[in-house]
DSSP file (Angstrom, degrees, kcal/mol; ACC not computed):
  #  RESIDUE AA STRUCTURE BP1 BP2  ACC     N-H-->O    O-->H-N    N-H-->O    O-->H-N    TCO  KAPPA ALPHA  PHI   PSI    X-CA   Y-CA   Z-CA
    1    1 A X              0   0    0      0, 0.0     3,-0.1     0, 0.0    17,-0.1   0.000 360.0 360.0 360.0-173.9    0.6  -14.0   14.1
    2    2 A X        -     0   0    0     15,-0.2     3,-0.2     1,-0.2   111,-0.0  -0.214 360.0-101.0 -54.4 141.0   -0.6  -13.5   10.3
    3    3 A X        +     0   0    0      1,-0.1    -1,-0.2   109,-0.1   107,-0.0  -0.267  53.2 155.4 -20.7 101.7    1.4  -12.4    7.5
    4    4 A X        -     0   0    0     -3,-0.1     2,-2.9     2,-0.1    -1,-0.1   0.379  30.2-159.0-137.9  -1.4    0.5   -8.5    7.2
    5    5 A X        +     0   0    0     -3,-0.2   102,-0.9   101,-0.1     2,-0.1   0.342  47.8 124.2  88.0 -39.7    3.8   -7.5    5.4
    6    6 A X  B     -A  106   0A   0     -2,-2.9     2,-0.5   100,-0.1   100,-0.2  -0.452  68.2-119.5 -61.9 134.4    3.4   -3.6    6.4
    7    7 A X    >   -     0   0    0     98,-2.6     3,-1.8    -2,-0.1     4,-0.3  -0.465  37.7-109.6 -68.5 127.4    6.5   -2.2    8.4
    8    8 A X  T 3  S+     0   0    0     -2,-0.5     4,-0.1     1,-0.2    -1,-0.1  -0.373  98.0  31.6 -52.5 121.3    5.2   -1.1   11.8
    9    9 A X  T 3  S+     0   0    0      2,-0.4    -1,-0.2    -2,-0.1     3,-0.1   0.015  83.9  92.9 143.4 -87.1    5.3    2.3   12.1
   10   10 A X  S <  S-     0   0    0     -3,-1.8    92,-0.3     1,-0.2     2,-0.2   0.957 105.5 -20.6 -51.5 -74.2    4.7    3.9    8.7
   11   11 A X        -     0   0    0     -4,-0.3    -2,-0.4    92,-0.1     2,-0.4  -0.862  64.3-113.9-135.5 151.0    0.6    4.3    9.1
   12   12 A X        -     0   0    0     -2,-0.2   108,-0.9    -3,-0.1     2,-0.5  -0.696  40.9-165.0 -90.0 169.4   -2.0    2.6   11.3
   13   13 A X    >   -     0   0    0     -2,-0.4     3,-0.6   106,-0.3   106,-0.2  -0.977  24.8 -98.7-152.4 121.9   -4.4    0.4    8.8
   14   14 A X  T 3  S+     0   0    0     -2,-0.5   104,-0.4     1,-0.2     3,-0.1  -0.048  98.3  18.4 -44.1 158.5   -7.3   -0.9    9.7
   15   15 A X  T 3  S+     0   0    0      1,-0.2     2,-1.7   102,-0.1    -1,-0.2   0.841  75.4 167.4  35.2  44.8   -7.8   -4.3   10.6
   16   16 A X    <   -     0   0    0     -3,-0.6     2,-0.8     1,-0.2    -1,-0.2  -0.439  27.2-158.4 -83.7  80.8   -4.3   -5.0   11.4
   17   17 A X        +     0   0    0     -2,-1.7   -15,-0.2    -3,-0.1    -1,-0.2   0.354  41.4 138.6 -85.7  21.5   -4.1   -8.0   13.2
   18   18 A X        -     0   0    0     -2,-0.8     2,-0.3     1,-0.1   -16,-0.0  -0.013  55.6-125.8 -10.9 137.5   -0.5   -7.2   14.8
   19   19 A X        -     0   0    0    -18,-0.0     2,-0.2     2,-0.0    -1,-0.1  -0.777  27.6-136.0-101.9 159.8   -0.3   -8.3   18.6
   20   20 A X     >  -     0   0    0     -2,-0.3     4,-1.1     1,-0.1     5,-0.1  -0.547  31.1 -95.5 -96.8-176.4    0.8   -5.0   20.7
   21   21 A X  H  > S+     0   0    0      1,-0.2     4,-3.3     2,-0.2     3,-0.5   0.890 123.9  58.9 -74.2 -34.7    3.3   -5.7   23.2
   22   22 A X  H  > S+     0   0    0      1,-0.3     4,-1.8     2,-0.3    -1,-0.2   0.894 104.7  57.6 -64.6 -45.8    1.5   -6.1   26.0
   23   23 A X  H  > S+     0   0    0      1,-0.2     4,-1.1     2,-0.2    -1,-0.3   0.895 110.2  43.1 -49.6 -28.8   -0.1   -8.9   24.0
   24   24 A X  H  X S+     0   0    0     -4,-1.1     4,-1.2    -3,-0.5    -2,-0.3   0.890 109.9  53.5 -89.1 -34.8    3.2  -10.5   23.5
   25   25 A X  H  X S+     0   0    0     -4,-3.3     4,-1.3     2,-0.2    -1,-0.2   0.741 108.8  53.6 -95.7 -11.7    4.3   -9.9   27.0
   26   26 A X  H  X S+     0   0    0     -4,-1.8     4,-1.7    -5,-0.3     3,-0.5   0.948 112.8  45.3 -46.5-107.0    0.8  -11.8   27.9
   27   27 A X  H  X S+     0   0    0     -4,-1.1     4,-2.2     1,-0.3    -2,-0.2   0.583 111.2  45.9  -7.6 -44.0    1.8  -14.6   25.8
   28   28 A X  H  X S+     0   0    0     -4,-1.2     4,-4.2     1,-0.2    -1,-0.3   0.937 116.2  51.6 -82.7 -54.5    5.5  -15.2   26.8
   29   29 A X  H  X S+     0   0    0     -4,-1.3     4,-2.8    -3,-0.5     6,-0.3   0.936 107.7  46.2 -29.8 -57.3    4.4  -14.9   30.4
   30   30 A X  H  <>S+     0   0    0     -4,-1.7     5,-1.9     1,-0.3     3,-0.4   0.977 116.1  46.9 -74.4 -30.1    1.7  -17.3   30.4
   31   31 A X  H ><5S+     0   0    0     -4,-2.2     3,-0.7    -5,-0.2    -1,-0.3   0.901 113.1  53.8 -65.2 -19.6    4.1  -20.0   28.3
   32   32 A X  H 3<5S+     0   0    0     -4,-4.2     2,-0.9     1,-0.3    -1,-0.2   0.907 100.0  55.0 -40.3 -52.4    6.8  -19.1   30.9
   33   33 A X  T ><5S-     0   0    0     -4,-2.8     3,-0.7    -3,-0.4    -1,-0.3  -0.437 135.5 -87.6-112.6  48.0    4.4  -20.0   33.7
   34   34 A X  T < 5 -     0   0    0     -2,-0.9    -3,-0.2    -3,-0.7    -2,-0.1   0.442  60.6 -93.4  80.3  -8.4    3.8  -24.0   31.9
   35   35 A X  T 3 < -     0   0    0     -5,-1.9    -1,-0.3    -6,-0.3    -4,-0.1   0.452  57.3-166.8  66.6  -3.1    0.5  -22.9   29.3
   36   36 A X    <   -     0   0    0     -3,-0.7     2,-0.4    -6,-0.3    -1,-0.1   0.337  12.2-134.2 -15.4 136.7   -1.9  -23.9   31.8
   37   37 A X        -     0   0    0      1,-0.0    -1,-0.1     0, 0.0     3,-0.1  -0.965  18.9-125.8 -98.8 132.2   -5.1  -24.0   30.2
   38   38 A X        -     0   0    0     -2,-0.4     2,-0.6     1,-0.1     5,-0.1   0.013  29.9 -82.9 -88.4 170.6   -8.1  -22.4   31.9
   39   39 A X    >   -     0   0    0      1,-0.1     3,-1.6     3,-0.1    -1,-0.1  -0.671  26.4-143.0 -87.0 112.2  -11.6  -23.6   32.9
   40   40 A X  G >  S+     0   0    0     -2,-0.6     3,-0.8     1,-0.4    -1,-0.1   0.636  96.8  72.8 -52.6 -86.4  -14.0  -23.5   30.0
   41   41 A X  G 3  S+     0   0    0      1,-0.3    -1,-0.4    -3,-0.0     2,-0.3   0.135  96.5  47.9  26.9 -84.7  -16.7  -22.5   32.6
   42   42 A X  G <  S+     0   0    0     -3,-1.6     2,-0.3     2,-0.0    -1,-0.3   0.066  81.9 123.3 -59.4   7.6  -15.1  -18.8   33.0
   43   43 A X    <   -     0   0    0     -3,-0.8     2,-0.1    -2,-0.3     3,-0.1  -0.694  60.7-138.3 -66.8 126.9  -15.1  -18.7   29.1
   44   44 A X        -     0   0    0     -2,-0.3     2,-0.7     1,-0.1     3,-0.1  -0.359  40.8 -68.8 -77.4 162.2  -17.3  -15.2   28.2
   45   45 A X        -     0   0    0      1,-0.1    -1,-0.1    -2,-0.1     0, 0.0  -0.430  53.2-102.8 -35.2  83.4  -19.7  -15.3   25.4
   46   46 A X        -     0   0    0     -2,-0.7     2,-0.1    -3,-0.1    -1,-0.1   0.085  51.2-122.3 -22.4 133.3  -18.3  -15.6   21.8
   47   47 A X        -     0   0    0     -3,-0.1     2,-0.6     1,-0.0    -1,-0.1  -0.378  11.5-138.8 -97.4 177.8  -18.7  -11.9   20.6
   48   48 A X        -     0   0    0     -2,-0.1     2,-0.3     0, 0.0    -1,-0.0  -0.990  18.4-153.2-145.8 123.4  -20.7  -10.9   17.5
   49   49 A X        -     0   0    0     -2,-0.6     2,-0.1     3,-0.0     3,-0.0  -0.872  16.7-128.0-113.3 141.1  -18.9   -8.1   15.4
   50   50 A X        -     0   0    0     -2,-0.3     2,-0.3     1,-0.1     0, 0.0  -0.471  36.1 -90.9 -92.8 176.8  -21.0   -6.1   13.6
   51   51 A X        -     0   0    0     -2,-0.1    -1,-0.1     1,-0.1     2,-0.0  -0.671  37.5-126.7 -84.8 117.6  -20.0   -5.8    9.5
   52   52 A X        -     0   0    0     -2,-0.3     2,-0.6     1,-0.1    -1,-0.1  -0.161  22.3-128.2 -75.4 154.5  -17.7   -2.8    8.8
   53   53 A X        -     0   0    0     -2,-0.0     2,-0.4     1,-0.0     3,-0.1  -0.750  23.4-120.4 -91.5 156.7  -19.2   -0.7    6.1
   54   54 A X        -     0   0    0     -2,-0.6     3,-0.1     1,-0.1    -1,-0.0  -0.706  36.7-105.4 -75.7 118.7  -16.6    0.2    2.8
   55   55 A X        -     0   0    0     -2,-0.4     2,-0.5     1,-0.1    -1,-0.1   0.139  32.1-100.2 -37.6-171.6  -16.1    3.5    2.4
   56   56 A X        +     0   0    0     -3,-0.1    91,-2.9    91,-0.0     2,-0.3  -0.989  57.0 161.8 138.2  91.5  -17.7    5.2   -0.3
   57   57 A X  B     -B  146   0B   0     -2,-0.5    89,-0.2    89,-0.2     3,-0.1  -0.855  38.9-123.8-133.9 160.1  -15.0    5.7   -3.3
   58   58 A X  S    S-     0   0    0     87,-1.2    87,-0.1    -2,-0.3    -1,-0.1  -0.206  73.5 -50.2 -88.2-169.4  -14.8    6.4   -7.1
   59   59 A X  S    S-     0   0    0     85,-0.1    -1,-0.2     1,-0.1    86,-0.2  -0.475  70.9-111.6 -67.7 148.0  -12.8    3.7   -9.3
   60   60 A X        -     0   0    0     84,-0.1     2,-0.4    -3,-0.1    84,-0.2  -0.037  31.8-123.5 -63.7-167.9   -9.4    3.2   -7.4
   61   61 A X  E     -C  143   0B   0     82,-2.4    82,-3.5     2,-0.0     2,-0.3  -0.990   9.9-147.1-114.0 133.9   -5.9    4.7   -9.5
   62   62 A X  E     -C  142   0B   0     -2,-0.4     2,-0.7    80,-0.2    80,-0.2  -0.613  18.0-163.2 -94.1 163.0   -3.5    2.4  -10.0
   63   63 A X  E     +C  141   0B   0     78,-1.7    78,-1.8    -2,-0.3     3,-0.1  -0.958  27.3 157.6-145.4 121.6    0.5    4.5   -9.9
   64   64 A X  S    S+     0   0    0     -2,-0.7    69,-0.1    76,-0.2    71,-0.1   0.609  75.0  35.0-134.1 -36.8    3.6    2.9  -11.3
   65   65 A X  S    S-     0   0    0      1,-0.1     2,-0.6    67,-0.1    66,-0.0  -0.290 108.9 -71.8-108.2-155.0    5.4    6.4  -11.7
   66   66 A X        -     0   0    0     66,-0.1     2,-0.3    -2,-0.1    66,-0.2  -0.725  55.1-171.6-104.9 123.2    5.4    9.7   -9.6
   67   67 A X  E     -F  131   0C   0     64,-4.8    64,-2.6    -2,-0.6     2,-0.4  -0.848  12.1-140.5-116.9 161.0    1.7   11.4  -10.2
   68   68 A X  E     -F  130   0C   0     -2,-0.3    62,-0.2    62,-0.2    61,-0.2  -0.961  20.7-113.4-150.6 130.6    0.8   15.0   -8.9
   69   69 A X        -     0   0    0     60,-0.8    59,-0.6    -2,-0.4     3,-0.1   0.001  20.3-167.9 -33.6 129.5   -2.4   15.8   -7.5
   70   70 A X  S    S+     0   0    0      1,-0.3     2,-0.2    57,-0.1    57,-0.1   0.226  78.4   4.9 -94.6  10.7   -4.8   18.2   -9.3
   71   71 A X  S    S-     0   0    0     55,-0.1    -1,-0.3    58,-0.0    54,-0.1  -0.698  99.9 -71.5-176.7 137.6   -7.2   18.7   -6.5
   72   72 A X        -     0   0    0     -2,-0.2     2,-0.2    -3,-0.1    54,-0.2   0.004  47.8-164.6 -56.0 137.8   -7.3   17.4   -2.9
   73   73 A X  E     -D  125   0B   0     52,-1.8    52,-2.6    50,-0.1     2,-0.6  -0.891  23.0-144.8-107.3 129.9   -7.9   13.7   -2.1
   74   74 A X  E     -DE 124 146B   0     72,-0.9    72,-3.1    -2,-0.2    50,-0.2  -0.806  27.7-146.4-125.6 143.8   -8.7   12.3    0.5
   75   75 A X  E     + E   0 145B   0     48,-1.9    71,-0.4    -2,-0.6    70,-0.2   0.229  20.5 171.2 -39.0 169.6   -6.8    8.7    0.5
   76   76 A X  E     -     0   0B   0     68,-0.7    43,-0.7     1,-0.2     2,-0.2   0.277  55.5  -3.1-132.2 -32.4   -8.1    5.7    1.9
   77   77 A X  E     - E   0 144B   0     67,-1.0    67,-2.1    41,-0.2     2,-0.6  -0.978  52.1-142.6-164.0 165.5   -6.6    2.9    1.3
   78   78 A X  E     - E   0 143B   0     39,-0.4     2,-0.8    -2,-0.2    39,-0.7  -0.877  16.3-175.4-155.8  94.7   -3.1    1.2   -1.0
   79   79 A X  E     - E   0 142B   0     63,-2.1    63,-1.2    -2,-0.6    37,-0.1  -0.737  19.2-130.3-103.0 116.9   -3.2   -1.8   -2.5
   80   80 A X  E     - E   0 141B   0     -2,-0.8     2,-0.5    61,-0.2    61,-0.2  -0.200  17.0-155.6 -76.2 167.9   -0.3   -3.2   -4.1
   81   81 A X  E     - E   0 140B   0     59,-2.0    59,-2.4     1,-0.2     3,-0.1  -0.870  60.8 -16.8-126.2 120.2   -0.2   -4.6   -7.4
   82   82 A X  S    S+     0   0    0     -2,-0.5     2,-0.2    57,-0.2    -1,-0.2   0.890  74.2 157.9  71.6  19.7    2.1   -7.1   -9.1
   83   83 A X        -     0   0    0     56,-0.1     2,-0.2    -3,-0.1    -1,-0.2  -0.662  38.6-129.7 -77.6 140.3    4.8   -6.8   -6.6
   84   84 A X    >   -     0   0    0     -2,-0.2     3,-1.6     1,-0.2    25,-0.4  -0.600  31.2 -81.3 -86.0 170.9    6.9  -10.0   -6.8
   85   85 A X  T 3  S+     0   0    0      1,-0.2    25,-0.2    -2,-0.2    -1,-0.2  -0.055 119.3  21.7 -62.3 148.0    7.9  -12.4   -3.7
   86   86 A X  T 3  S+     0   0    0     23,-2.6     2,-0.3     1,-0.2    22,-0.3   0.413 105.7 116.6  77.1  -9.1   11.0  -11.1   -1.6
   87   87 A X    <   -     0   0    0     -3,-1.6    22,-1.5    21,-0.2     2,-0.2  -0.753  52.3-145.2 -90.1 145.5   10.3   -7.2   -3.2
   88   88 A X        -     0   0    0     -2,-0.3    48,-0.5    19,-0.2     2,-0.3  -0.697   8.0-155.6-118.4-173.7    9.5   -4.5   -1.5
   89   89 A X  E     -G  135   0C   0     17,-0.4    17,-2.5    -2,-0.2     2,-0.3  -0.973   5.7-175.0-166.9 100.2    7.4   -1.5   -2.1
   90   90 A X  E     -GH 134 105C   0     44,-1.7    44,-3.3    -2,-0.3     2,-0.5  -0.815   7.7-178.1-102.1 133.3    7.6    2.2   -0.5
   91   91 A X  E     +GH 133 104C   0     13,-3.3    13,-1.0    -2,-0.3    12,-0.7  -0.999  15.1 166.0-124.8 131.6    4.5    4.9   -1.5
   92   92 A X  E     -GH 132 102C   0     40,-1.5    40,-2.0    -2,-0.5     2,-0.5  -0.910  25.0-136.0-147.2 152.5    5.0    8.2    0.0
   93   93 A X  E     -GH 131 101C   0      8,-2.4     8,-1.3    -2,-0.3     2,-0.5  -0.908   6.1-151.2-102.5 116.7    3.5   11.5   -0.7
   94   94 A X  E     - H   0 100C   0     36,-1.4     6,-0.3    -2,-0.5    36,-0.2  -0.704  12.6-154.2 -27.0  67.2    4.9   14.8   -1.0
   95   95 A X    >   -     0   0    0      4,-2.0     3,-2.5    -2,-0.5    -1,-0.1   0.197  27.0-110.4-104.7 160.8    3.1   17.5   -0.2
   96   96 A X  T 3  S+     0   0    0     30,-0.2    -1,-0.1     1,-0.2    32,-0.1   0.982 111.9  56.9 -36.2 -61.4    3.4   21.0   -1.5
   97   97 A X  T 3  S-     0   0    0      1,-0.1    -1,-0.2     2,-0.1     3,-0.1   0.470 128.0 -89.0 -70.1   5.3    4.8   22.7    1.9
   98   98 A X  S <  S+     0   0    0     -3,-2.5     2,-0.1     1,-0.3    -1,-0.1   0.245  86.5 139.0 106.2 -37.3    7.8   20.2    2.0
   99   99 A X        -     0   0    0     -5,-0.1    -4,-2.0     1,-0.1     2,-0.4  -0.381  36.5-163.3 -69.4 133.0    6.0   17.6    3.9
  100  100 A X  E     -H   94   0C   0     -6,-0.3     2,-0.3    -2,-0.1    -6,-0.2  -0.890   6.1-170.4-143.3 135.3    6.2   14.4    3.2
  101  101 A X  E     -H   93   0C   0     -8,-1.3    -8,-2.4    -2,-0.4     2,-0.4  -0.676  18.3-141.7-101.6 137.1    3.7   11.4    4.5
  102  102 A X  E     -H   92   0C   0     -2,-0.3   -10,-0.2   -10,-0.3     3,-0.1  -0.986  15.0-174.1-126.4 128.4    4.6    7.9    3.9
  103  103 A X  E     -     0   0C   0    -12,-0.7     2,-0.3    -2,-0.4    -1,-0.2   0.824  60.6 -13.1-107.7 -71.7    1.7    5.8    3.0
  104  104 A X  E     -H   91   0C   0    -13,-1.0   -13,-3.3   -94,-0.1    -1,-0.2  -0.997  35.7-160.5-150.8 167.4    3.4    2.5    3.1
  105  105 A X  E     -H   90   0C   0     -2,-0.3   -98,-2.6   -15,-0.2   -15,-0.2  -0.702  10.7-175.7-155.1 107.8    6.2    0.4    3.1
  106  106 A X  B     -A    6   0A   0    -17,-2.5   -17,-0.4  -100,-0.2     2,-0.2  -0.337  15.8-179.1 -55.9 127.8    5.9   -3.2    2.0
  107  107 A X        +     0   0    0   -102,-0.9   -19,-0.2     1,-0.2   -20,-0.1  -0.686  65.5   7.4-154.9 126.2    9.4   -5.1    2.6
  108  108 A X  S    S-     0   0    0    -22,-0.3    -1,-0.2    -2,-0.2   -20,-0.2   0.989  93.0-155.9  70.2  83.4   10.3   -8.9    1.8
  109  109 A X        -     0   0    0    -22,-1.5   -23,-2.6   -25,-0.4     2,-0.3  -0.244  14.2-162.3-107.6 151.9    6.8   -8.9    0.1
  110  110 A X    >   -     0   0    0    -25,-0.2     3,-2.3   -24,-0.1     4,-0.4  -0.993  23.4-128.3-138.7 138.9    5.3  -12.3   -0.1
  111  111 A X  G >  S+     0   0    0     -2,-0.3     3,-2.2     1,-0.3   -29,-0.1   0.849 107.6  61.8 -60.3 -21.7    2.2  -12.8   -2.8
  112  112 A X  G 3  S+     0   0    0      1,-0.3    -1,-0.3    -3,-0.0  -109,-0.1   0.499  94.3  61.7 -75.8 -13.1    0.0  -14.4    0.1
  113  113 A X  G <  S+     0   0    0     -3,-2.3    -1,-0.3     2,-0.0    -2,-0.2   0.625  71.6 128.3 -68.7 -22.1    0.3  -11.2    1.9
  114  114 A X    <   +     0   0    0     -3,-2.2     2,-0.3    -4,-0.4   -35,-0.0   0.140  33.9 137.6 -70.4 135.8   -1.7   -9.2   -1.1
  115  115 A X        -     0   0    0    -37,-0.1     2,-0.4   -35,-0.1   -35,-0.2  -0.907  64.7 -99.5-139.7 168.7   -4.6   -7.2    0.8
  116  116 A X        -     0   0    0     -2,-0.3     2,-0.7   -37,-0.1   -37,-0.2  -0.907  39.1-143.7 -93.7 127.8   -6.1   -3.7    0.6
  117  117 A X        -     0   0    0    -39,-0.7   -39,-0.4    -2,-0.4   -41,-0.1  -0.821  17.6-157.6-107.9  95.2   -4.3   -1.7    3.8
  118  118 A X        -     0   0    0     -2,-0.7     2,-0.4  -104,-0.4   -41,-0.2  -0.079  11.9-126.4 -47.1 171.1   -6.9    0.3    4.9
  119  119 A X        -     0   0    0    -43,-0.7  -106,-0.3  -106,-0.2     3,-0.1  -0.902  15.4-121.1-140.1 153.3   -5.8    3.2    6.8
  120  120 A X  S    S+     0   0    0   -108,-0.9     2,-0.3    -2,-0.4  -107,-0.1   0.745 100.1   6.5 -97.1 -36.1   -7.3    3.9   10.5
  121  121 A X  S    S-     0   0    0   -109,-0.3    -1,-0.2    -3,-0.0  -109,-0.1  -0.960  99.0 -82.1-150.1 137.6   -8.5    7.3    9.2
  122  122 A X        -     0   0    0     -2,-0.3     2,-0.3    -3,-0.1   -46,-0.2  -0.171  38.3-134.1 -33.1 164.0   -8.6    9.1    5.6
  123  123 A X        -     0   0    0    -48,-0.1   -48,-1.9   -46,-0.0     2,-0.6  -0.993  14.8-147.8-125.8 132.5   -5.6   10.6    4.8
  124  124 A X  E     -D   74   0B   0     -2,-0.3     2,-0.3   -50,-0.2   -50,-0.2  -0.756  20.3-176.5 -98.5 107.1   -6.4   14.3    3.3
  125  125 A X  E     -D   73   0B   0    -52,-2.6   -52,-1.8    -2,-0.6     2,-0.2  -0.866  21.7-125.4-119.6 141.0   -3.6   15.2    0.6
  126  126 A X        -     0   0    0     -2,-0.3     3,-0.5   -54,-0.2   -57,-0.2  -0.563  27.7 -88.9 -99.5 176.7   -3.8   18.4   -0.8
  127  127 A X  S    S+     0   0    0     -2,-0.2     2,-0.5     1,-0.2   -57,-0.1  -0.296 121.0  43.0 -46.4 123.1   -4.0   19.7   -4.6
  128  128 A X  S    S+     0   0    0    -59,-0.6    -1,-0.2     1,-0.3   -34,-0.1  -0.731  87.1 146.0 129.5 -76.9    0.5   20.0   -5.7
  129  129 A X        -     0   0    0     -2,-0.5   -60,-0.8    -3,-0.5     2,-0.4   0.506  42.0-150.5  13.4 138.8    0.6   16.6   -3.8
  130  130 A X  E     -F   68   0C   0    -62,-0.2   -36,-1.4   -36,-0.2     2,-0.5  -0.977   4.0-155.2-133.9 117.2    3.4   14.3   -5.5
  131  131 A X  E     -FG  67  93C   0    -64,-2.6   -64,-4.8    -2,-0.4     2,-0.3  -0.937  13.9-176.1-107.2  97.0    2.8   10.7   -5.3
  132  132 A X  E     - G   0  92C   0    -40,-2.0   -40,-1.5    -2,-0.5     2,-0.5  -0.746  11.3-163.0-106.9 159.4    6.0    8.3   -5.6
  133  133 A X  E     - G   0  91C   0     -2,-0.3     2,-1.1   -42,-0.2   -42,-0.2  -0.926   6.4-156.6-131.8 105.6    6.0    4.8   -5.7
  134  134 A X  E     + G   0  90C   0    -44,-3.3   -44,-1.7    -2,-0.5     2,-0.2  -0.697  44.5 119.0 -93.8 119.7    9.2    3.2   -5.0
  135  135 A X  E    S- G   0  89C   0     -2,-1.1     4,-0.3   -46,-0.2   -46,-0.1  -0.866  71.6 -76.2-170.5 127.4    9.1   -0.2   -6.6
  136  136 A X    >   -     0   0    0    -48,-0.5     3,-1.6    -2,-0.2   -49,-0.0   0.119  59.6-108.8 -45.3 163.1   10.4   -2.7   -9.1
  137  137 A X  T 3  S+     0   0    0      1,-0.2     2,-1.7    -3,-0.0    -1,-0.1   0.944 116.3  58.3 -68.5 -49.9    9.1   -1.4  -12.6
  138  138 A X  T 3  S+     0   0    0      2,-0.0     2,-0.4   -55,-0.0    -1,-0.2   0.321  96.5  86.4 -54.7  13.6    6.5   -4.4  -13.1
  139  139 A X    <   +     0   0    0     -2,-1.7     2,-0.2    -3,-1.6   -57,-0.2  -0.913  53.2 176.1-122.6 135.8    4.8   -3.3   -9.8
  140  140 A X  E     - E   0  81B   0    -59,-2.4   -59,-2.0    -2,-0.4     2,-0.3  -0.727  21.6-136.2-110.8-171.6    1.9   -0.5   -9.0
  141  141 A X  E     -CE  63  80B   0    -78,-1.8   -78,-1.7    -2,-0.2     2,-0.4  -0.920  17.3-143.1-127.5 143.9   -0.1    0.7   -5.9
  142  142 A X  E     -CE  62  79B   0    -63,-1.2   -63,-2.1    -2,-0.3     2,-1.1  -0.853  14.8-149.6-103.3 134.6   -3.4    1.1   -6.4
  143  143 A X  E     -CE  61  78B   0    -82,-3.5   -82,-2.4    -2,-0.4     2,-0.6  -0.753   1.9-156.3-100.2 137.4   -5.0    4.3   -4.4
  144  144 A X  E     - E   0  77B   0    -67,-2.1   -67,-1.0    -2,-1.1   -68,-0.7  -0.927   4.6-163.9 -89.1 114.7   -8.5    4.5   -3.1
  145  145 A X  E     - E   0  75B   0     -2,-0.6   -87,-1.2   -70,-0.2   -70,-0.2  -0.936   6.5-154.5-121.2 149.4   -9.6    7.7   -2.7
  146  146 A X  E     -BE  57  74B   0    -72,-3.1   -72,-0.9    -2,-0.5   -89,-0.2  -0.528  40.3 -79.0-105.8 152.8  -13.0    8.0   -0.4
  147  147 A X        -     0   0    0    -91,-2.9     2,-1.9    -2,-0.2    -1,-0.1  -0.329  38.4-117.1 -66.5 135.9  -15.2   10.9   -0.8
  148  148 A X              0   0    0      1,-0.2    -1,-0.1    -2,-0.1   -76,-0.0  -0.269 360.0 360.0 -96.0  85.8  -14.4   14.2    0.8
  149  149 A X              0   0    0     -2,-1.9    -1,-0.2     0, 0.0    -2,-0.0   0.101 360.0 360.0 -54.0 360.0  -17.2   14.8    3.3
């Protein structure tokens, strides 16, 4: 399916267009079983997706060394920036209490991949937070941080 470059895993991100397994096991089956192709007739209705709205964010930051929070964020989305082909590219954040949440992890990076990886739901980091970016030095991530409502 597409390029989407994230290791599977790490976060869910909006729009990801990963097949799940059950998709794949769909797929192998039905080439197993010749491709048949089915009868247009029994085709449903093309669907009409409504337009998702963009969160609501200040300008993103872009992060090339380890930053720490001075007041809770909450996250939205990590685009990287200036990664070259065949590098990869780990963000994770730290939290105060020891915890530590891993944002993304980019690996054999290809420049036809670069997107914004949305994240399925904000991610709420608190003030202490420590924000690394593991990455060759000519590379950032940029964060989006969404209003906290």
């Amino acid at each position: 399916m597409p390029p989407w470059g994230a290791v599977e895993g790490i976060r869910a991100y909006r729009d990801d267009p990963s097949l799940t397994p059950l998709e794949v096991e769909m797929i192998v089956s039905w080439v197993e079983g010749g491709a048949p192709e089915g009868d247009a007739v029994y085709l449903p209705p093309a669907p009409v997706f409504p337009a998702l709205a963009q969160p609501r964010m200040p300008a993103p930051s872009s992060i090339t060394a380890p930053v720490t929070l001075h007041e809770a964020v909450s996250l939205v989305a990590v685009t990287p920036r200036d990664l070259p082909d065949g590098a990869s590219m780990e963000v994770t954040a730290d939290a105060p209490d020891g915890s530590i949440e891993h944002l993304i992890w980019l690996r054999n990076y290809r420049r036809v991949w670069t997107r914004t990886y949305w994240f399925r739901q904000p991610l709420l980091l608190p003030a202490g937070t420590r924000i690394v970016v593991n990455a060759p030095a000519s590379a950032s991530a940029v964060l989006s941080i969404g209003s906290r409502e």
